[in-house]
DOFI-549329 format. One line per field, with one value per residue (C-alpha): x, y, z; residue in three letters. Coordinates in pm, 1 decimal. Example, Ala and Ser with C-alpha at 12.3 -4.5 7.8 and 13.67 -1.06 7.14 Angstrom:
<nodes>
c1	c(1230.0:1367.0)
c2	c(-450.0:-106.0)
c3	c(780.0:714.0)
res	c(ala:ser)
</nodes>
This chain:
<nodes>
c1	c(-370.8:-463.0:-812.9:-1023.2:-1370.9:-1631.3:-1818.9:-2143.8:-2224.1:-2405.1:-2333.0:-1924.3:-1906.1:-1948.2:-1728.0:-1456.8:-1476.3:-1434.5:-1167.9:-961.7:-963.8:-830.0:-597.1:-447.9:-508.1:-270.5:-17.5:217.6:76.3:295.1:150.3:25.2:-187.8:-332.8:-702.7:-805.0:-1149.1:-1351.2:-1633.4:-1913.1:-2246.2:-2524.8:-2541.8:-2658.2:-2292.8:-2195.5:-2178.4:-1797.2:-1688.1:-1720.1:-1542.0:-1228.6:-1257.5:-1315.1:-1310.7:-1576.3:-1879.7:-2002.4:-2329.0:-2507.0:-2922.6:-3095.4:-3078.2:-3253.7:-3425.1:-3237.4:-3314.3:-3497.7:-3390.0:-3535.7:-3738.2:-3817.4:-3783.7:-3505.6:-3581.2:-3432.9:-3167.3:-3012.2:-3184.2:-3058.1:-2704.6:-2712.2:-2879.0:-2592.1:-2334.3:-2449.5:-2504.7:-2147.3:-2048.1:-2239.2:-1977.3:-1705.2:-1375.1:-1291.7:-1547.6:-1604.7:-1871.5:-1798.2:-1888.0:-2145.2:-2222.8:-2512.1:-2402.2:-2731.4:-2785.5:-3174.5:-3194.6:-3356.5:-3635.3:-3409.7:-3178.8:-3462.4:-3541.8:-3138.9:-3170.6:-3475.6:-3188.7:-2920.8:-2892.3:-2760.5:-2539.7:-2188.2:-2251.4:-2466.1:-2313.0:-2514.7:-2322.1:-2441.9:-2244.2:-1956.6:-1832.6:-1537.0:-1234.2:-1447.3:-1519.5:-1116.9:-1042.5:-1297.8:-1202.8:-806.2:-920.5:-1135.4:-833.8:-717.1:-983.8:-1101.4:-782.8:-915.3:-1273.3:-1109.6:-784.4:-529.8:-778.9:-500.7:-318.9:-670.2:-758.3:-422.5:-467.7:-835.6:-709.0:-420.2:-470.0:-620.1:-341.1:-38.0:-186.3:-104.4:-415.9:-526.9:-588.8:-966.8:-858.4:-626.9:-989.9:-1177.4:-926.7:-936.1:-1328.2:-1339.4:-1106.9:-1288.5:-1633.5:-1495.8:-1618.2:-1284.3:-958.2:-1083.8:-1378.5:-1139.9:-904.0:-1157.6:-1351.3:-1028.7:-982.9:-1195.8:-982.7:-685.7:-741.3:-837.8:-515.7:-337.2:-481.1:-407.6:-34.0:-88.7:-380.0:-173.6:10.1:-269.0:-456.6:-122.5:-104.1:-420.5:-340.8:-65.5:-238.7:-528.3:-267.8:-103.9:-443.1:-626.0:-327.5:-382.6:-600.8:-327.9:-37.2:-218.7:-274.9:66.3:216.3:-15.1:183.3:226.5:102.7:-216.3:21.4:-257.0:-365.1:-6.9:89.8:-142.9:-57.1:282.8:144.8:-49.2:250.4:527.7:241.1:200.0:530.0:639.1:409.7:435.1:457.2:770.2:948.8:808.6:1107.5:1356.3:1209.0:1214.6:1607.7:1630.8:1470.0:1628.0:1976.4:1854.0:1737.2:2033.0:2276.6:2041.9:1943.3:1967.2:1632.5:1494.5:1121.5:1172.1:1374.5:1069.4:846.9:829.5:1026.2:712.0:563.5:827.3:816.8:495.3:461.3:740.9:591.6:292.9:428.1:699.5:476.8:207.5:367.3:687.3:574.2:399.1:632.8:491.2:273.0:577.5:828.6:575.0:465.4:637.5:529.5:175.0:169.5:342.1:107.0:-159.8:9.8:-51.9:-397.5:-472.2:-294.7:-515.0:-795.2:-734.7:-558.8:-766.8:-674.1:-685.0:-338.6:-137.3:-16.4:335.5:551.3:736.6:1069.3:1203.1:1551.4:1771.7:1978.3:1630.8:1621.7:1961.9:1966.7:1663.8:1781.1:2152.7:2085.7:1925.7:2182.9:2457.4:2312.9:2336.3:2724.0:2922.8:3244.6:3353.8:3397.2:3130.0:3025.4:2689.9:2615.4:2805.9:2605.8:2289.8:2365.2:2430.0:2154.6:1887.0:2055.7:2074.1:1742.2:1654.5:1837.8:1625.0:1302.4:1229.8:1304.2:1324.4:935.1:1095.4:1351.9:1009.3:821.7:1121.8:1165.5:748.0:764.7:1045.9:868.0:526.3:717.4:796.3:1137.4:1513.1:1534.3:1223.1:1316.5:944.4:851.0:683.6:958.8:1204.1:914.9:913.4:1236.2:1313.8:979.2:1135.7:1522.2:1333.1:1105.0:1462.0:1667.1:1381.5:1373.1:1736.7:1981.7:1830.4:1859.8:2188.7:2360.6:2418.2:2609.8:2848.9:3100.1:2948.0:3301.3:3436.6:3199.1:3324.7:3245.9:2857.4:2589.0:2404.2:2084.6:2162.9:1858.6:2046.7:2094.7:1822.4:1508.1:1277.5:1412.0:1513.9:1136.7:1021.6:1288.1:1149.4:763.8:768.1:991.5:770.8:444.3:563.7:307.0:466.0:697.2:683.3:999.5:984.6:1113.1:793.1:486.3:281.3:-5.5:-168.2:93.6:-51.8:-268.1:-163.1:48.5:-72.8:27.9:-142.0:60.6:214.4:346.3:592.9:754.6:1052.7:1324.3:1585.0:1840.9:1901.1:1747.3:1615.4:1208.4:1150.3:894.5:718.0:529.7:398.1:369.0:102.9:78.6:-256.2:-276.2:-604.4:-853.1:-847.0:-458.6:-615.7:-762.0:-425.1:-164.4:117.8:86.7:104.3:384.5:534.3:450.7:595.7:890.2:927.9:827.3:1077.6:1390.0:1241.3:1176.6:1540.3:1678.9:1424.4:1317.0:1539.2:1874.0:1809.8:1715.5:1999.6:2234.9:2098.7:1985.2:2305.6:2380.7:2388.5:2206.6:1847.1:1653.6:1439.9:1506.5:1312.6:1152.1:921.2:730.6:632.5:341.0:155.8:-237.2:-177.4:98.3:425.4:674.6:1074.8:1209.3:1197.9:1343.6:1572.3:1731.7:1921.0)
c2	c(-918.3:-862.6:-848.9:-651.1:-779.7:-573.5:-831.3:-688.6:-908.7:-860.4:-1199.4:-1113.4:-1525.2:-1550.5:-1250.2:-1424.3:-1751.9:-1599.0:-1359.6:-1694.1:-1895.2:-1637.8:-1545.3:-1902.2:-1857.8:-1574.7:-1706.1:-1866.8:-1606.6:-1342.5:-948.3:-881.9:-1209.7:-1196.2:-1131.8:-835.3:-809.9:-558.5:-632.2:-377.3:-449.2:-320.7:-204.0:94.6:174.6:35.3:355.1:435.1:113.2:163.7:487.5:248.0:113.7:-279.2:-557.8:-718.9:-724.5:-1072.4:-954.7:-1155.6:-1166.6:-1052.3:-835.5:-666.3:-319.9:-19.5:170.4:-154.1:-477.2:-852.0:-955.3:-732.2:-1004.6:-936.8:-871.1:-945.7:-620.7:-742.7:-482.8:-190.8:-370.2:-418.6:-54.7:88.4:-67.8:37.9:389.7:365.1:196.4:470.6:755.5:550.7:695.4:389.8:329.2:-61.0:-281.3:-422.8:-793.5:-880.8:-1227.5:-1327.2:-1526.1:-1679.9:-1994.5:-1931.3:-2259.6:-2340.9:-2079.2:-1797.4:-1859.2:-1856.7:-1541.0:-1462.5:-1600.1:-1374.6:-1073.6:-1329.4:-1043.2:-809.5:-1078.3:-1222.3:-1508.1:-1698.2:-1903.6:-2068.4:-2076.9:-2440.7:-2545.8:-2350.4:-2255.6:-2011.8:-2236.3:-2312.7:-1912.6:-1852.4:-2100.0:-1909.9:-1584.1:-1697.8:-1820.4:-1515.1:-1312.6:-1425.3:-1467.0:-1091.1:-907.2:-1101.4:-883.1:-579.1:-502.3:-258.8:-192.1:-165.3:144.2:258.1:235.3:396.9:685.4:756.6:713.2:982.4:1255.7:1602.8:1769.3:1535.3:1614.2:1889.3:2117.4:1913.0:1592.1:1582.2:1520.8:1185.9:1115.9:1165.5:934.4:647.4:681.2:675.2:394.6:167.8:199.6:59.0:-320.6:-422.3:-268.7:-84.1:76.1:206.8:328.7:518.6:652.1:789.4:1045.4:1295.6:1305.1:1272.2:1556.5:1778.4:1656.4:1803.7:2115.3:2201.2:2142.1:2354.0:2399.9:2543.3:2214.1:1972.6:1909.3:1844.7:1600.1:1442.7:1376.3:1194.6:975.1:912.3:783.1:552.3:442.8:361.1:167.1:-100.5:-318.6:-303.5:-379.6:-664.8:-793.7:-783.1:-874.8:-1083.8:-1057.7:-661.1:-531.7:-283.8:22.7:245.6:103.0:27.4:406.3:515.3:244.3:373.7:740.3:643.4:423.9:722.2:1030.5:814.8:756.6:1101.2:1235.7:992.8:1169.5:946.0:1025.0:1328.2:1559.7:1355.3:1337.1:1682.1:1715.9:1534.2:1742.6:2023.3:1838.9:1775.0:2118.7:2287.7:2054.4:2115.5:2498.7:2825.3:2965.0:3216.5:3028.5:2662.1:2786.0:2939.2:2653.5:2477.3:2132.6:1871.9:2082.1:2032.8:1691.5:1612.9:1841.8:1622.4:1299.6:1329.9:1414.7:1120.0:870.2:849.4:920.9:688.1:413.6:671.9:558.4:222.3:228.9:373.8:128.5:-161.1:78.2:-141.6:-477.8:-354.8:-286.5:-545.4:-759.8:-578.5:-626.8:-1024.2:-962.8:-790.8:-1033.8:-1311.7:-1089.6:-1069.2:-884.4:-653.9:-268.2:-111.6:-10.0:-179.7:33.1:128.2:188.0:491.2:436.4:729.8:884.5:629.2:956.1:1214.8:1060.9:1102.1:1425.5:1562.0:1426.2:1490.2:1783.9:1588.9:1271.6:1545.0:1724.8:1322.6:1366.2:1434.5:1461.2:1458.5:1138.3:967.1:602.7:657.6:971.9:740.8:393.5:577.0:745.9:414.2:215.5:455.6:515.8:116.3:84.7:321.1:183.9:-173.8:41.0:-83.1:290.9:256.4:364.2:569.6:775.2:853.4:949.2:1208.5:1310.2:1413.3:1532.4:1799.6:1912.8:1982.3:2172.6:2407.1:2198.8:2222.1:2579.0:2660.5:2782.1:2855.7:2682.9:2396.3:2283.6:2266.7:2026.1:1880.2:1828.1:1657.1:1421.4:1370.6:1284.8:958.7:850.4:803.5:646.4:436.3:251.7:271.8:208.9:-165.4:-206.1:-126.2:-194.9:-599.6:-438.2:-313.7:-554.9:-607.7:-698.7:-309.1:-194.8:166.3:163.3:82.2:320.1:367.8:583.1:776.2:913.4:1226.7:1348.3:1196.4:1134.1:1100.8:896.2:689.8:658.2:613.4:249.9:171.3:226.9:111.8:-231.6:-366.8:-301.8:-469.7:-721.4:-906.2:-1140.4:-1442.6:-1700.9:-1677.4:-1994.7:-2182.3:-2252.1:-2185.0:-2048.9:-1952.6:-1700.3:-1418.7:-1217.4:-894.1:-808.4:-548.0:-453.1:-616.5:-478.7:-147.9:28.2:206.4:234.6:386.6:146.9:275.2:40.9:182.3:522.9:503.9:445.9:142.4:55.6:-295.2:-479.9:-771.1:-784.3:-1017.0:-1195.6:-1279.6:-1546.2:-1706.5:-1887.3:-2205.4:-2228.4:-2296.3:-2611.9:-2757.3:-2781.8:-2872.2:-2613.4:-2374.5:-2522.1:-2469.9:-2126.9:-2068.1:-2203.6:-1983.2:-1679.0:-1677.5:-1732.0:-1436.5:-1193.8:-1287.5:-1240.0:-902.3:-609.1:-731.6:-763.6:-443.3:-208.2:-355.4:-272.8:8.2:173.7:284.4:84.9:265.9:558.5:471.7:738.0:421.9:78.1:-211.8:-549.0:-689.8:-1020.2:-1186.7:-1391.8:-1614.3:-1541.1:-1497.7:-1745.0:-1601.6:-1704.8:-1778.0:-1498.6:-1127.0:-798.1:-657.6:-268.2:0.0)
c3	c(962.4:1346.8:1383.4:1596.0:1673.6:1919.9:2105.3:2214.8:2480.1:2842.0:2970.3:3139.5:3148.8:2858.3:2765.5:3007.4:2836.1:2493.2:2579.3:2750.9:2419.6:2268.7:2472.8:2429.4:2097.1:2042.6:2219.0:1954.5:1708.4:1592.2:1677.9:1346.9:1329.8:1697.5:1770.8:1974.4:2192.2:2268.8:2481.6:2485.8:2744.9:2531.5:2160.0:2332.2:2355.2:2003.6:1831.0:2086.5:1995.5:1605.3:1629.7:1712.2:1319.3:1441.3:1151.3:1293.7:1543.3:1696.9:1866.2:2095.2:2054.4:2319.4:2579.2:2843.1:2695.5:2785.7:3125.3:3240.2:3501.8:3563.4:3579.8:3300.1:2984.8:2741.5:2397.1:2038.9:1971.9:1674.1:1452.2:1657.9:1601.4:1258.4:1223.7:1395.9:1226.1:893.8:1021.2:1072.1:751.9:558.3:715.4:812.4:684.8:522.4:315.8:348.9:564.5:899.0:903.5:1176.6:1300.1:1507.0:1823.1:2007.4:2250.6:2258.3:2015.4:1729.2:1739.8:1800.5:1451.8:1255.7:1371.6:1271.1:912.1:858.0:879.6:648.4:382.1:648.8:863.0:752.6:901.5:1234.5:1486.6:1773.4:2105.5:2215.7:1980.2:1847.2:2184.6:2268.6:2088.6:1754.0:1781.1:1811.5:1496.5:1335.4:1372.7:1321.5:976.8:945.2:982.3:630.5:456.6:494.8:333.2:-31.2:-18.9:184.4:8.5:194.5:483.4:723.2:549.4:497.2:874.9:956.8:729.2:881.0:1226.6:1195.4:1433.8:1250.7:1441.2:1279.9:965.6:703.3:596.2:300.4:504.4:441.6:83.3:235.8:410.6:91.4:-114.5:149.7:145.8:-209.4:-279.8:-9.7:-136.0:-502.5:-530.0:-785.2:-858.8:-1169.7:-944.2:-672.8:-886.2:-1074.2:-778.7:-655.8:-951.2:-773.7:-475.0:-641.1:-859.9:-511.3:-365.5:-683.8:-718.7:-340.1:-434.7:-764.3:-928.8:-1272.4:-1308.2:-1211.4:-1519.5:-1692.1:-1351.9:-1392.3:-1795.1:-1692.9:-1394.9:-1640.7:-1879.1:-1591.3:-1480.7:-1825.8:-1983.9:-1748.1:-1948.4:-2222.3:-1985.2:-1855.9:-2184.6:-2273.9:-1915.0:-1708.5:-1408.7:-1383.7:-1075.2:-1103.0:-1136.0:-1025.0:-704.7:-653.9:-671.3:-451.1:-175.3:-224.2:-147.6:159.1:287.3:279.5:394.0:700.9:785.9:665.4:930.4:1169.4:1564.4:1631.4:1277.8:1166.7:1318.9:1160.8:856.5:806.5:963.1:639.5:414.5:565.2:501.9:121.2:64.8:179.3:-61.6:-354.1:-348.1:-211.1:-318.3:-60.7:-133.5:-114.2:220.9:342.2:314.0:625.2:583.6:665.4:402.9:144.4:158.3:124.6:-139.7:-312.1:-173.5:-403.4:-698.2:-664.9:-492.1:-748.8:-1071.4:-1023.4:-1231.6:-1497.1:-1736.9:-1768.6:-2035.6:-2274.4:-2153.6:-2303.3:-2630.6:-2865.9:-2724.1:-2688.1:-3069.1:-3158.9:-2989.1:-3146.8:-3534.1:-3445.9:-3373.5:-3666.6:-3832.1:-3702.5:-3765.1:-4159.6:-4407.8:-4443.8:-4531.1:-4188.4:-4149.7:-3857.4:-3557.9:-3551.2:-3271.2:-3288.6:-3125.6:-2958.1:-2980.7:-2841.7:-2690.0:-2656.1:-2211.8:-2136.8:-2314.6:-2105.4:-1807.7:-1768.1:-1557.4:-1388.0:-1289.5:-1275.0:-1025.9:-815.9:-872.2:-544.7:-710.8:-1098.2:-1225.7:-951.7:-1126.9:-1083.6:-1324.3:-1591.0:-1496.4:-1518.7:-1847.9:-2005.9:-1831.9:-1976.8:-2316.1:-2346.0:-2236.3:-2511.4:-2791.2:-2689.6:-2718.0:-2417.1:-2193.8:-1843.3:-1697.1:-1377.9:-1636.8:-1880.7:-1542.7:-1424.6:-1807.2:-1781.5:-1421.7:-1555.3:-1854.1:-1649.8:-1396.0:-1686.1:-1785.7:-1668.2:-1661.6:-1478.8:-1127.6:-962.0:-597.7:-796.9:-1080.6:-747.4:-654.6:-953.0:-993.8:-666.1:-744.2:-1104.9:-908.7:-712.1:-969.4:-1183.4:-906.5:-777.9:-1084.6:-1258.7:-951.3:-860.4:-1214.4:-1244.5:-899.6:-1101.6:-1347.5:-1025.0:-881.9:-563.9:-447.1:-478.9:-270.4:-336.7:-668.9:-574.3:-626.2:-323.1:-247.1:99.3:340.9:385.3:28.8:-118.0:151.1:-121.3:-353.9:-50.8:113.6:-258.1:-295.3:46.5:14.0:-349.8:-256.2:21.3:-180.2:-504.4:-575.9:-895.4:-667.2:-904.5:-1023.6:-1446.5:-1431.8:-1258.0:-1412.9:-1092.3:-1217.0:-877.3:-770.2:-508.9:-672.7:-435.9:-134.9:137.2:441.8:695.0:992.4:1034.5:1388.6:1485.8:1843.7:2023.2:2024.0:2335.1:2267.3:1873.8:1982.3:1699.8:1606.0:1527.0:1257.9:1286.0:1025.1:827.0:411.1:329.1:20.3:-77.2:-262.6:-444.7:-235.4:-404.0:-297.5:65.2:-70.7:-188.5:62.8:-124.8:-408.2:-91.3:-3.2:-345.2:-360.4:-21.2:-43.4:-383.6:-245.5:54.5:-234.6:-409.6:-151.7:-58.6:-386.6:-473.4:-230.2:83.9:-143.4:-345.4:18.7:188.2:-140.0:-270.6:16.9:224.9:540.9:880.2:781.2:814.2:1014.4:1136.7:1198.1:1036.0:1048.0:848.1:868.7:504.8:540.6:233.8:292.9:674.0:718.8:824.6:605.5:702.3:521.2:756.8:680.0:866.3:807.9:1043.5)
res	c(unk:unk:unk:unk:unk:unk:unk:unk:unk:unk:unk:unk:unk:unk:unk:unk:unk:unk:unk:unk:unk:unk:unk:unk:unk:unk:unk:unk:unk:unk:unk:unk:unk:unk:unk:unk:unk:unk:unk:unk:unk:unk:unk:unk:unk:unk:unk:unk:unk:unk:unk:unk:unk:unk:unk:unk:unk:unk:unk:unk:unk:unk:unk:unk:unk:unk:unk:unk:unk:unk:unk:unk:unk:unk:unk:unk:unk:unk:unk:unk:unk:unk:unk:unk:unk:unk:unk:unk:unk:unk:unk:unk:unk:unk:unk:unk:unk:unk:unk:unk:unk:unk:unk:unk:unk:unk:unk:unk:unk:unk:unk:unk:unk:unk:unk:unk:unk:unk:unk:unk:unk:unk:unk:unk:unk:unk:unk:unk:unk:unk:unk:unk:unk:unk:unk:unk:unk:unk:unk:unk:unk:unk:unk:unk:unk:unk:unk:unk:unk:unk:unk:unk:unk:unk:unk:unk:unk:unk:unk:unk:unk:unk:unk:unk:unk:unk:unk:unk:unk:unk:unk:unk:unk:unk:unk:unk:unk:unk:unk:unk:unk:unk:unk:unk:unk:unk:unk:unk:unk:unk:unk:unk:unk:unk:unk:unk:unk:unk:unk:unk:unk:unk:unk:unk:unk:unk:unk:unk:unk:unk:unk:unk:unk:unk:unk:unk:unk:unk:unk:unk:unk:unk:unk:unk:unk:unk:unk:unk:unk:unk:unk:unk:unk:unk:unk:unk:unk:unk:unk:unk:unk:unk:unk:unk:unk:unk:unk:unk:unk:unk:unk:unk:unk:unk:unk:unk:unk:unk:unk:unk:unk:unk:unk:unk:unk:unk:unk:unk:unk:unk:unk:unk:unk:unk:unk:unk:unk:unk:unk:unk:unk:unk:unk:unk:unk:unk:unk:unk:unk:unk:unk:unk:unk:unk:unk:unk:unk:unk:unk:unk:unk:unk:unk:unk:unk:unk:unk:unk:unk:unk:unk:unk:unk:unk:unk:unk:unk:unk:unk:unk:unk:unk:unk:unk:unk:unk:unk:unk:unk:unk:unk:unk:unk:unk:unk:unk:unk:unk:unk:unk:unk:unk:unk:unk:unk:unk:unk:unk:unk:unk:unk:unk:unk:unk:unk:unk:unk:unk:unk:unk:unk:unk:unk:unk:unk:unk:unk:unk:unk:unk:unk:unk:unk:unk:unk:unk:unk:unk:unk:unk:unk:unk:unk:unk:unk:unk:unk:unk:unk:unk:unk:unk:unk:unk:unk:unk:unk:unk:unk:unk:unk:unk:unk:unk:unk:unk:unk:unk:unk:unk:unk:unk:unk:unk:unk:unk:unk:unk:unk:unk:unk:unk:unk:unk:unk:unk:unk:unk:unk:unk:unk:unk:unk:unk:unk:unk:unk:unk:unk:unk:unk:unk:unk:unk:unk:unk:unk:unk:unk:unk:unk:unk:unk:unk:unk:unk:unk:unk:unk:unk:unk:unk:unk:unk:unk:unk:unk:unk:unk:unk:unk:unk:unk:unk:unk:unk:unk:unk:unk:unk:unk:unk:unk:unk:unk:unk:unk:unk:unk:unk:unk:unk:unk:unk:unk:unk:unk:unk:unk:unk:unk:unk:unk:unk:unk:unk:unk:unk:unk:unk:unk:unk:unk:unk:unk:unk:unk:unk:unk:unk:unk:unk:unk:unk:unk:unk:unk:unk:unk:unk:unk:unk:unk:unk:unk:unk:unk:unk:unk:unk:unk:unk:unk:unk:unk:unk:unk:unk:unk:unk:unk:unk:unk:unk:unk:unk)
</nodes>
């Protein structure tokens, strides 16, 4: 991730010295892993500099007292610094703690007086002897090391920086949820401290339909434990969902792709409907009204896809347990036909012309998955996105929403599941997922691919896999050769700290992860995905714990 430290500093040779190393430094680094300096001249004027959302502060000692010159004597400021930057902390919009490290040259006498603050620093360097390129090194390794205690800070940064007037109304409820999620210490604490805002950022979209909402995110969010249990390498489904939803509400109202974002809405809405009310609701509106239901709710269907291995898991338990008279869980198998049924007006509304492969590849790919009682998790989310929006007769404002959520959530998961069953070789007969008919199904693939965090090879016994992936780097520019925007990042996978100590097993895992990423997110968006039509072009850095990796991403 780039990192942005605030150097409070009076001393502007020292300031010049510091801001040279790293300047060579970042040369050979990439953007997203370059460091960023921003001198300030007394923590006097610390409280403008926070505002920016730095990473971390390196504050100099002493300084001369405010209002005052030599041969006035300076005097230790480090409590007004560290004072300030938890004042900041406490109503930052992000929730988590800035880092501050002591930086001193007054000797021995001077970091004693340091470690007597050691529960409030990160860490205390003395100048005589870690000079300006042992500060750089530092701050490179920093860099990595931060994104395993601070996870998804970047989207969270980007969210709190978005401008109030590139916002819809309910933004303070986007603030709220990036607040909430940053002050949780481990996955299960942000996740939990983000029901409030979650359930505020429902009700503003309905407030009928959002305890039936909240039912089903509780469900999503509390099955973890068992799906974990079951499959050790599924992502956290919960926090994944909602990185999902930040990812796709900041590009959706982005100032360089918000206009034609909503030319595709406009497009969609137009193919799909003729209702005089979804018409009336502006198009940035629409989607992000559609973007929450299908953003967090995609993978809902999770916890039913594993219901028969979680109880059969459970049988061997009790098994092990004794034979006791408790009675064993069953799973009840559904109707192999009961999601197909549900859904076909669903797929048939995805049909362009009679006879279009995809309506009868989907059909079978959901039927089959039935039959294996193993359904497919993004067909159970559509099939309880439909029946909360009052089913497939139900014509009110929010079962159009609904129903357009319910449409992504099914192709998200069942076309790159099904485009191998495809000759790739007719490409005509592929099913593809196009911007302009479906914008939110096709934002959904997009967001949900690049934050997939389960990138492992079943056929390795690598037990120190990346824990996560985040994205550390996220921009986007005007590009006037394409005229097109052009969005810029970097997908970090975060892999476990001891990995750092053993180079070769980080070889091993990098060398695995750049055949999967090849093989998973980048073959399925360029496939599924159709070519040519992208609203925005794309490239994407992959990087193992800060380390760029050889595989990119490339999309137009």
């Amino acid at each position: 991730m780039p990192l942005h430290v605030v150097y409070v500093e009076d001393n502007e040779k020292d300031i010049h010295l510091l801001q040279n190393a790293l300047e060579l430094g970042n040369s050979n680094q990439p953007v997203w892993s370059k460091v960023c300096l921003t001198p300030v001249a007394h923590p006097s004027a610390l409280p403008g500099a926070l505002a920016k959302h730095p990473d971390v502060v390196l504050a100099d000692v002493y300084y001369q007292p405010e209002g005052t010159s030599p041969p006035v004597q300076e005097t230790d400021h480090l409590d007004q610094i560290i004072q300030e930057v938890g004042k900041w902390d406490r109503t930052s919009p992000h929730g988590f703690p800035t880092p501050v490290i002591a930086y001193t040259s007054r000797g021995q006498t001077a970091l004693k007086k340091c470690l007597e603050r050691r529960e409030t620093l990160y860490d205390i360097w003395d100048k005589l002897s870690a000079g300006p390129e042992y500060v750089t090194w530092r701050f490179q390794r920093l860099a990595s090391e931060l994104p395993r205690h601070r996870p998804d800070a970047t989207i969270q940064k980007l969210i709190a920086a978005m401008p109030s007037e590139d916002c819809p109304q309910w933004h303070n409820h986007m603030l709220s949820l990036v607040r909430s999620y940053g002050e949780g210490h481990t996955e299960y604490e942000q996740v939990k401290k983000c029901r409030d805002s979650l359930q505020s950022i429902l009700n503003n979209l309905n407030a009928k339909h959002s305890v039936a909402l909240m039912a089903l995110w509780d469900i999503l969010a509390e099955s973890e434990p068992l799906l974990r249990a079951v499959a050790p390498k599924l992502r956290g489904i919960a926090r994944h969902s909602i990185n999902v939803f930040w990812v796709g509400y900041w590009l959706i109202n982005h100032p360089l792709l918000r206009d034609k974002m909503s030319e595709l809405w406009i497009q969609m809405r137009d193919s799909r409907s003729d209702d005089r009310e979804l018409k009336a609701v502006k198009p940035i509106d629409g989607l992000n009204a559609v973007w929450r239901l299908a953003s967090l709710f995609h993978d809902a269907g999770k916890f039913h896809e594993y219901g028969k291995t979680i109880t059969e898991v459970a049988a061997k338990l009790f098994e092990k347990f004794g034979s006791l008279e408790m009675g064993i869980p069953s799973w009840a198998a559904g109707k192999a036909n009961a999601l197909p049924k549900a859904l076909k007006q669903l797929l048939f509304k995805l049909s362009k012309t009679k006879g279009d492969p995809m309506v009868e590849v989907l059909t079978k790919h959901i039927t089959s998955c039935s039959q294996r009682e193993k359904p497919d998790h993004g067909a159970i989310a559509a099939a309880y996105l439909l029946n909360i929006g009052g089913g497939k007769d139900a014509t009110d404002l929010f079962s159009q929403y609904a129903g357009e959520a319910a449409r992504a959530a099914l192709l998200h998961s069942c076309l790159p599941n099904v485009f191998d069953a495809i000759q790739r070789d007719k490409r005509g007969n592929c099913p593809h997922i196009e911007w302009q008919r479906d914008p939110v199904a096709s934002l959904l693939l997009f967001c949900d691919q690049i934050q997939t965090w389960d990138r492992h090879d079943l056929n390795k016994e690598i037990k120190d896999y990346p824990d996560r992936a985040e994205l550390s780097y996220l921009n986007v520019e005007n590009d006037v050769t394409s005229g097109k925007p052009r969005l810029i990042g970097c997908i970090d996978y975060i892999a476990p700290s001891r990995v750092d100590m053993y180079p070769e097993l980080r070889k091993d895992i990098a060398t695995s992860l750049n055949q999967i990423i090849l093989e998973k997110p980048k073959d399925t968006l360029l496939h599924v995905l159709q070519e040519e039509h992208w609203p925005f072009s794309v490239h994407l850095d992959c990087a193992l714990s800060g380390d760029k990796l050889s595989i990119d991403m490339d999309f137009a």
